[in-house]
N, C-alpha and C positions, 0 to 999 in steps of 0.2 A: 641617837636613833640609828638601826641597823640602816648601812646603805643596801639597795635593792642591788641583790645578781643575779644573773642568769648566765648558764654556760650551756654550749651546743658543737655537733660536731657536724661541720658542712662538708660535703661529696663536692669539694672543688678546692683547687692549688690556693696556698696563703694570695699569693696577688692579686685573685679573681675575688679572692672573699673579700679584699680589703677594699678592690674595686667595685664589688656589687656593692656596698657597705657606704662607701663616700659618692660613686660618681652615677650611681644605680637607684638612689634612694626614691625618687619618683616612682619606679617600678614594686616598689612594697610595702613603702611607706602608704599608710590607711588616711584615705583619702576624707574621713570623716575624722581622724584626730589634727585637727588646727584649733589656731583660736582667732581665725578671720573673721570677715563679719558677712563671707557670703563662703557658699560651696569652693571647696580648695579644685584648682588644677594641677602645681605640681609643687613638687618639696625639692629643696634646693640647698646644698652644703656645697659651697666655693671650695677647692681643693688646695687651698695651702694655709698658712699661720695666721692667724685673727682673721680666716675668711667668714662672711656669713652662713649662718645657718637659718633659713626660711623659708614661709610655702609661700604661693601664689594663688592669686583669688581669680574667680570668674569676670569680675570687674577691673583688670587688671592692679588690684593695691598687693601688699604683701605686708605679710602679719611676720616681724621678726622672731624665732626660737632660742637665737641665741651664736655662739661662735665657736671658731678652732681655736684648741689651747694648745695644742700641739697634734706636729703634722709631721706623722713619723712612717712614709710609706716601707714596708707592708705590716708593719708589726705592729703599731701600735698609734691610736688616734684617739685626743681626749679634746670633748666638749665643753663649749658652757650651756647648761641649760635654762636659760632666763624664764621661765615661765613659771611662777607663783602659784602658790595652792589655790587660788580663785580663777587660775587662768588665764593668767592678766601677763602679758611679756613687763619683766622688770628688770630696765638697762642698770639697776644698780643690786640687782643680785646674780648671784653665781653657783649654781649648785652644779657638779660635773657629771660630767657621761663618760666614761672609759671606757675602749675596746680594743682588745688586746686578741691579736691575731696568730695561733702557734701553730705551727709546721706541724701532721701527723703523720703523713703520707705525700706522697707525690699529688695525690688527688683528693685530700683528705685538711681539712685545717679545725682547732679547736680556737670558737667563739669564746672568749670570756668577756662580759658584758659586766659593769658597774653603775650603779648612779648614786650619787656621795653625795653627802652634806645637804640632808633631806630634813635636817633640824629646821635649817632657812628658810622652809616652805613653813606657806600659811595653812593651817586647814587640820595640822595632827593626825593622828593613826589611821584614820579614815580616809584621809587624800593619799595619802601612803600606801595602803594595801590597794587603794584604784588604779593607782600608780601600776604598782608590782604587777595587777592582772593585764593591766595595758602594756605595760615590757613585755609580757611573758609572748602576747597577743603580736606583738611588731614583732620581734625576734625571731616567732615561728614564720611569718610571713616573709621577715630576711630570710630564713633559711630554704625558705621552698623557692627562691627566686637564685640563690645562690647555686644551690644543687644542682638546676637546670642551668648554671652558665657556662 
């Protein structure tokens, strides 16, 4: 199974995009993709190695998404994404999220975006391609929050 990419070029220096990217995620992450079990508050990626990746609910619980695989400021940061083709967080799968940070310009960075080993999900081609329009959908929302930092 192809992994989903996406690539984009943000009007802001590699630090700020990798910073909007890890410590910003609250600010563009869609407040309607969790899989809580009440309205999300905020999304949260610990900034160093096996830190969590997770949102926060209105009743204070939090629904885990998964962790750091590596934590490589500015250039590069790869996920585990624990969340199942039914939607279900599964601390014994791993499919990843890579994002790779490149220098264009002084003010200028190019997004490369990965998510891998999307055989491990439940659900086939269908949860797949929901997938990809939902990448495409977050990415542009990173990017419009990047631009402006």
């Amino acid at each position: 199974m192809q992994p989903i990419r996406k690539e984009l070029l943000v009007e802001a220096a590699q630090e700020t995009a990798f910073n909007v990217f890890t410590q910003q995620m609250d600010l563009w992450w869609p407040k309607t993709h969790h899989i809580g079990s009440c309205a999300m508050t905020a999304a949260v990626l610990e900034p160093k190695p096996d830190g969590r990746w997770y949102t926060v609910h209105e009743d204070g619980s939090e629904a885990n998404v998964g962790k750091v695989l590596t934590w490589d400021p500015y250039g590069r940061l790869v996920l585990a994404w624990q969340i199942n083709g039914n939607f279900k967080y599964d601390p014994e799968l791993v499919t990843e999220v890579e994002v790779n940070f490149i220098t264009e310009g002084p003010k200028t960075t190019r997004v490369k975006f990965e998510h891998r080993n999307l055989d491990k999900l439940l659900g086939g081609e269908k949860v797949i391609a929901d997938m990809d329009q939902g990448w495409g959908h977050i990415m542009n929302l990173y990017k419009a929050v990047a631009d402006e930092a």
